[in-house]
C-alpha positions as CSV (number, residue, x, y, z in Angstrom):
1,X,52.5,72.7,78.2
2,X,53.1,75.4,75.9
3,X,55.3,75.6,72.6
4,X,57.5,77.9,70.3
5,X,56.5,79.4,67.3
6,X,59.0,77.4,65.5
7,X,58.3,74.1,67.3
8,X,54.5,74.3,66.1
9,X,56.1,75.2,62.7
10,X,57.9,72.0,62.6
11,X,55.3,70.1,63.8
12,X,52.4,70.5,61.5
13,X,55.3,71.6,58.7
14,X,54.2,74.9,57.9
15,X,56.7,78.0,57.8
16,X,57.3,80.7,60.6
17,X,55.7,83.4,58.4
18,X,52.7,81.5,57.9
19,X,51.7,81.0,61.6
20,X,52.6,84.9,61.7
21,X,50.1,85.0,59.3
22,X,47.5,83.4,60.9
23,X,47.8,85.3,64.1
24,X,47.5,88.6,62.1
25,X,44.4,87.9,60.7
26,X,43.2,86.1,63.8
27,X,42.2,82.5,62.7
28,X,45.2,81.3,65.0
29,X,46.0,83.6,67.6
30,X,48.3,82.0,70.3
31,X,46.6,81.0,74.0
32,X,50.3,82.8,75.5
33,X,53.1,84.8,75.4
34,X,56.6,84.4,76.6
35,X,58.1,86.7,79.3
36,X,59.6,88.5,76.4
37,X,56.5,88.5,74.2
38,X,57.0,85.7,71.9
39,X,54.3,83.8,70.9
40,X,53.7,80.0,72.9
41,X,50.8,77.6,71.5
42,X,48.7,75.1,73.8
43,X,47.4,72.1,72.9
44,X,44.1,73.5,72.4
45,X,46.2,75.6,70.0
46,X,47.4,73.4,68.1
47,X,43.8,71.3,67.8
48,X,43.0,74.4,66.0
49,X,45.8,74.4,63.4
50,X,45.0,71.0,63.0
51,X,41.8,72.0,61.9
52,X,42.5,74.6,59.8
53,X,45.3,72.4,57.9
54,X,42.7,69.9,57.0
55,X,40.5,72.4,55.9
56,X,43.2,74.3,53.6
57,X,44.3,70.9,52.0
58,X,40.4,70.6,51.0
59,X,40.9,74.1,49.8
60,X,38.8,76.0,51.7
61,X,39.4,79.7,51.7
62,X,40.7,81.2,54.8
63,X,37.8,83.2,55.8
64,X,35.7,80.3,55.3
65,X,37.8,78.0,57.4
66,X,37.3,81.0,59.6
67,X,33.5,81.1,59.9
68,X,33.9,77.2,60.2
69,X,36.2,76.9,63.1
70,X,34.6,80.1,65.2
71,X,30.6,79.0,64.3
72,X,29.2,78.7,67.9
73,X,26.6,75.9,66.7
74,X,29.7,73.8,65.8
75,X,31.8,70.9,68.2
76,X,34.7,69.3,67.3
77,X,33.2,65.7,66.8
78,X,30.8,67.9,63.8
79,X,34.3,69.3,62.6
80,X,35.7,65.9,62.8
81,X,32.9,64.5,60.6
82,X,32.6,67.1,58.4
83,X,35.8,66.6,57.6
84,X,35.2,62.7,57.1
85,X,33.0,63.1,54.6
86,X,34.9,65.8,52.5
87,X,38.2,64.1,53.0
88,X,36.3,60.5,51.9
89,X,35.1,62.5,49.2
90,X,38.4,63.4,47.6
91,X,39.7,60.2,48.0
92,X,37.0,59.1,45.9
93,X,37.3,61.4,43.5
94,X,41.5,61.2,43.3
95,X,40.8,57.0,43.3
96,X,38.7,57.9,40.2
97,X,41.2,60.1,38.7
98,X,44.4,57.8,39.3
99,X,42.1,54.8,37.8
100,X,42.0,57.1,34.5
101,X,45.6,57.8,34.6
102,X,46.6,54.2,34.8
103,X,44.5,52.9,32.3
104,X,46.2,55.7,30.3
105,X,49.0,54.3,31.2
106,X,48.3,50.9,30.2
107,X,47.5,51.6,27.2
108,X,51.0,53.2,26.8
109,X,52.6,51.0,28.1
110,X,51.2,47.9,25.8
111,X,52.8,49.9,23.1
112,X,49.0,49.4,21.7
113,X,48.9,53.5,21.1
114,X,47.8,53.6,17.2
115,X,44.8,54.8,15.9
116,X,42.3,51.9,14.5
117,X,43.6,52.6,10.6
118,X,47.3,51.9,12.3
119,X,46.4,48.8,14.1
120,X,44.9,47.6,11.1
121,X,47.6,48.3,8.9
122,X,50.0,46.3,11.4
123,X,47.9,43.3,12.8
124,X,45.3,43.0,10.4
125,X,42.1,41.7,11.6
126,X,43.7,41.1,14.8
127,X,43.1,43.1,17.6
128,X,45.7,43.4,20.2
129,X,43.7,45.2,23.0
130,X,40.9,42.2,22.4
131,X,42.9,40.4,24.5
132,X,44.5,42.8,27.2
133,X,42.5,41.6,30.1
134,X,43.2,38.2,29.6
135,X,47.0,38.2,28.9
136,X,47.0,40.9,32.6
137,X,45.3,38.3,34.3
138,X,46.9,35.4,33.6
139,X,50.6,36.5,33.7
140,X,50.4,39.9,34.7
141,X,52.2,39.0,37.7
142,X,55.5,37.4,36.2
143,X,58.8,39.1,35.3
144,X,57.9,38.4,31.5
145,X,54.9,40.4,31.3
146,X,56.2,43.3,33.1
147,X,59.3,43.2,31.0
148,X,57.4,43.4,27.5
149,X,55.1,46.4,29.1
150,X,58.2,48.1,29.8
151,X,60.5,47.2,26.4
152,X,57.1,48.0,23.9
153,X,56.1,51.5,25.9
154,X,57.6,53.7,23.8
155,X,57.2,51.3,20.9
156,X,55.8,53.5,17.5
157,X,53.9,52.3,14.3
158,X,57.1,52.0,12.8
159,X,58.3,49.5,15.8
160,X,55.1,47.4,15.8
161,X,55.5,47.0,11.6
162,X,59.1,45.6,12.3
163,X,58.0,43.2,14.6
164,X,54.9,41.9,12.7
165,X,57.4,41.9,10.0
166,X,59.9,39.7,11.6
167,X,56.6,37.6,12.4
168,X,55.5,37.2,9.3
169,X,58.6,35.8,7.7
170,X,59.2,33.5,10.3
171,X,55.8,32.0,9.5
172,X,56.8,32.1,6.3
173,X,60.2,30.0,6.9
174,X,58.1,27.6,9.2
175,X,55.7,26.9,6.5
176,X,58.1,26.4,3.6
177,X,59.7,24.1,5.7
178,X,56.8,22.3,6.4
179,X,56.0,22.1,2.8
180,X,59.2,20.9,2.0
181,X,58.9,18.0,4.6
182,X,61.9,18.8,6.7
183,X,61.4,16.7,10.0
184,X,60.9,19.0,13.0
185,X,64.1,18.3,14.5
186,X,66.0,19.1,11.6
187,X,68.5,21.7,11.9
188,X,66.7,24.2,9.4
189,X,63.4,23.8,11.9
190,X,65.6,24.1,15.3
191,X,67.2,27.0,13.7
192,X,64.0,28.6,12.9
193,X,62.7,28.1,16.1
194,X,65.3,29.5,17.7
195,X,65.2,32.6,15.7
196,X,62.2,32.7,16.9
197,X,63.0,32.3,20.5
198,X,65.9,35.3,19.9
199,X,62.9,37.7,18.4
200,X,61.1,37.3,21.4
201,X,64.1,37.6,23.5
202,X,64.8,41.2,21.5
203,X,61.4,42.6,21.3
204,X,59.4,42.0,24.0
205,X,61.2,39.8,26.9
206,X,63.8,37.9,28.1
207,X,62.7,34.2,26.7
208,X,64.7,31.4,27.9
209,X,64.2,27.8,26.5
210,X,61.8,26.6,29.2
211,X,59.4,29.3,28.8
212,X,59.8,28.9,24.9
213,X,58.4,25.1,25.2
214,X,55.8,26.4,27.0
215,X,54.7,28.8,24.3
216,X,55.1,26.0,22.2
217,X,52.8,24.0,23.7
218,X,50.1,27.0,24.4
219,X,49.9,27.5,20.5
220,X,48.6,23.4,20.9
221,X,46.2,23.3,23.7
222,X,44.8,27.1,23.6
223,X,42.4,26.6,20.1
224,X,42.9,30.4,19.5
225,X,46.3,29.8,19.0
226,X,46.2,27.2,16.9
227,X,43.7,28.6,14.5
228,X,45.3,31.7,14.2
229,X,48.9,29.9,13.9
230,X,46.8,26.8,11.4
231,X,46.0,29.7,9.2
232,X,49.1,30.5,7.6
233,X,49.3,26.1,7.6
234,X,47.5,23.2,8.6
235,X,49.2,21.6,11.1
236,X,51.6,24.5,11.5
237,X,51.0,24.9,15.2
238,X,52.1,21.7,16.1
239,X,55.4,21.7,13.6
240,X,56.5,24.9,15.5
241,X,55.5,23.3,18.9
242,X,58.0,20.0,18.2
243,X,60.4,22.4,17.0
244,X,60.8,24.3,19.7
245,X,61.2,21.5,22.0
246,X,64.0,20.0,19.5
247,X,65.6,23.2,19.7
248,X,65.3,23.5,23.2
249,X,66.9,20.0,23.8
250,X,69.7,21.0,21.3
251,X,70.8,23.7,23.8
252,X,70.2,22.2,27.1
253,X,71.3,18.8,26.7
């Protein structure tokens, strides 16, 4: 069984020219020859381009590839190997490298790209990327969380300072509310709250009311939320958890 010059080309996807080229120089001179001189490649043939592709993609020089494919002291099964262990190699090397990449990419694509003076100028004491692993493991499977890595990638200092804004004065309306001893179903608090359902809704993912109660209750039975939300209150975690339900039953009753 013998092949074409251009059949060989389309198997191993190289051009016309290069096989030319490979005949010229002798590192792949064809086994046969057509009645009218063209050039037709055997098997063993194309065992050697094989070869010789595998040893270009590792970027071997041609006239090492050479020296490799026509050492006497060589088989195929030590050719084979050989190129195992280079080809294992770069895959270790290109897993390494794509690792980086997507942790640089992460990083983008929390929006969480500010120097340490700009993160504490937004969040405070509060470190966003303190948390990272946690937040990806628990919901970094859900629509939500891919969503929010998506809306916040190309999120700026500026961006992050209007949401913390936005933050911050609904804390601020939650509290004086409290203080003023407006019931949590009231409509001032259900109107807060849903405010508050909308800003998550705008900046970071699409937040319907059942996953809004369930934030609600997270900033009660996760302590860290509760301190950090108790803060700004005592007691302010739990208001904005029955308000959110209230304002949730409001809309889906």
């Amino acid at each position: 069984m013998s092949y074409s010059v251009g059949q060989v080309a389309g198997f191993a996807a190289v051009t016309v020219r290069t096989l030319h080229h490979y005949d010229d120089i002798g590192l792949l001179v064809p086994g046969g020859r057509s009645h009218a001189g063209h050039r037709r490649y055997n098997d063993a043939d194309l065992d050697r381009l094989q070869q010789i592709l595998f040893y270009r993609e590792l970027g071997f020089p041609l006239d090492e590839v050479a020296a490799l494919l026509d050492d006497p002291a060589a088989d195929p099964r030590a050719h084979l190997r050989r190129q195992h262990e280079l080809l294992t190699a770069r895959i270790e090397k290109l897993e390494r490298m794509a690792a980086a990449v997507e942790q640089a990419m992460e990083a983008r694509s929390m929006g969480i790209n500010l120097t340490p003076e700009e993160k504490f100028e937004v969040f405070g004491d509060f470190d966003p990327d303190q948390y990272e692993e946690e937040v990806q493991e628990r919901w970094g499977g859900t629509d939500a969380y891919r969503q929010s890595k998506e809306r916040t990638a190309s999120y700026t200092k500026e961006d992050w300072q209007r949401v913390q804004d936005e933050a911050d004065e609904l804390t601020r309306r939650f509290v004086a509310l409290l203080d003023a001893g407006e019931p949590a179903d009231s409509e001032a608090a259900m109107d807060a709250a849903e405010d508050h359902r909308r800003g998550i809704a705008r900046n970071h993912y699409d937040c319907g009311y059942e996953m809004h109660t369930c934030l609600g209750e997270m900033y009660v039975s996760d302590e860290r939320f509760t301190r950090n939300i108790d803060a700004a209150r005592e007691g302010l975690a739990a208001y904005m958890r029955d308000a959110i339900l209230a304002n949730a039953v409001r809309h889906t009753s």
